[in-house]
C-alpha positions, 0 to 999 in steps of 0.5 A: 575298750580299745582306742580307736588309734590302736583300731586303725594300726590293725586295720591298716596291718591286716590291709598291708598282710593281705596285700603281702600274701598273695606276692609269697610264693614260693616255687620249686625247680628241677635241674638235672646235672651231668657229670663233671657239669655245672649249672649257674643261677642269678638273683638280683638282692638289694643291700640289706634283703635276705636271700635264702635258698633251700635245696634237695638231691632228689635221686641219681649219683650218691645223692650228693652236690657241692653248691657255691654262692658269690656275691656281686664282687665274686666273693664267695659266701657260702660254700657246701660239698657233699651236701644231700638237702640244706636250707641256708640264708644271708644278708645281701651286702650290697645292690647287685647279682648273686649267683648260685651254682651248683656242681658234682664230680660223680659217674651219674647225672643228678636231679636237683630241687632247689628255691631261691628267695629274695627279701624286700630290702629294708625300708629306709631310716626315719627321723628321730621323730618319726622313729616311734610314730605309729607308722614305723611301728606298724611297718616293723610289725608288717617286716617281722610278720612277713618273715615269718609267713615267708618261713612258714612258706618256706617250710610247708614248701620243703614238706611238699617236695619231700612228700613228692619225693616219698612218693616217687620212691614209693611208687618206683618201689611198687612197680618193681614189687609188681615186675619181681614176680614176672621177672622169678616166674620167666626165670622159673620157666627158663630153668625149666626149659633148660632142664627138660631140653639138658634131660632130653639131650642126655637120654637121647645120647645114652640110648645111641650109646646102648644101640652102638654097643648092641651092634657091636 
């Protein structure tokens, strides 16, 4: 049997689940970086949250990009050069803006997929007699397991985009199959003209030649 206080902390962390489902969602979006450009985000986290971003180069250049994060006070956190994709995270240290940007140096615009997650900040420090209540218990086990369903969002999130992508690829492919035949039956037909008009040619001057030494 379980005890009924065991019953109430389910009932009251699978209300608290269903209550955070709904808030994770994860969103992707499409930026398209020039050449020589940057483009600048800014995400407001609370001290103690975790931030994660997870990004992708989906086509242009050499599939490639430098990205930068700061912190509020202009310090730098993470810095990547030359990176296709990644998933990264960090806790923010203190209350304030954070900004991620995104730059490259190469001849062609690039198309960049990227999403930025803010965490709830961690809820504040209880009593010493409250620290292995029922209450503090449960809202561990509500942190924990809103984490792992934010990865696993995450996660099936980055599947997605790269089935997109796949695709995209897949079907630029398939049209340029389609075209290629076209394209070798035009250039048959070129070369073709081409001959018979360079046969034509050639006849036509070998026959004013043989009437011109006839009259001769």
């Amino acid at each position: 049997m379980v005890p009924p206080s065991h019953i109430g902390t389910l009932a009251l962390t699978l209300l608290g689940l269903l209550t955070v489902l709904p808030r994770l969602q994860v969103e992707a979006f499409y930026i398209q970086i020039d050449i020589h450009e940057e483009e600048c985000f800014f995400e407001q986290g609370m001290t103690g949250a975790t931030v994660v971003l997870s990004f992708e180069v989906t086509k242009g250049g050499f599939l490639d990009i430098d990205v930068h994060i700061s912190g509020p006070d202009n310090d730098y956190l993470i810095q990547l050069i030359h990176e296709r994709s990644g998933s990264y995270s960090f806790v923010a240290h203190k209350d304030g803006a954070y900004k991620f940007w995104f730059s490259m140096s190469t001849l062609m615009p690039e198309m960049v997929m990227f999403t930025i997650h803010v965490g709830p900040a961690p809820s504040a420090g209880l009593g010493e007699d409250e620290e292995d209540g029922p209450r503090t218990k449960l809202e561990k086990m509500m942190e924990e397991l809103t984490k792992a369903l934010l990865a696993i969002k995450h996660k099936q999130k980055q599947m997605e985009i790269q089935e997109e992508i796949h695709r995209a690829i897949s079907e630029a492919t398939d049209r340029k199959l389609v075209l290629l035949p076209f394209f070798e039956a035009a250039v048959l037909l070129a070369m073709t003209f081409g001959q018979i008009y360079y046969l034509k040619n050639f006849f036509q001057v070998q026959r004013i030649h043989i009437q011109v030494d006839t009259m001769a």
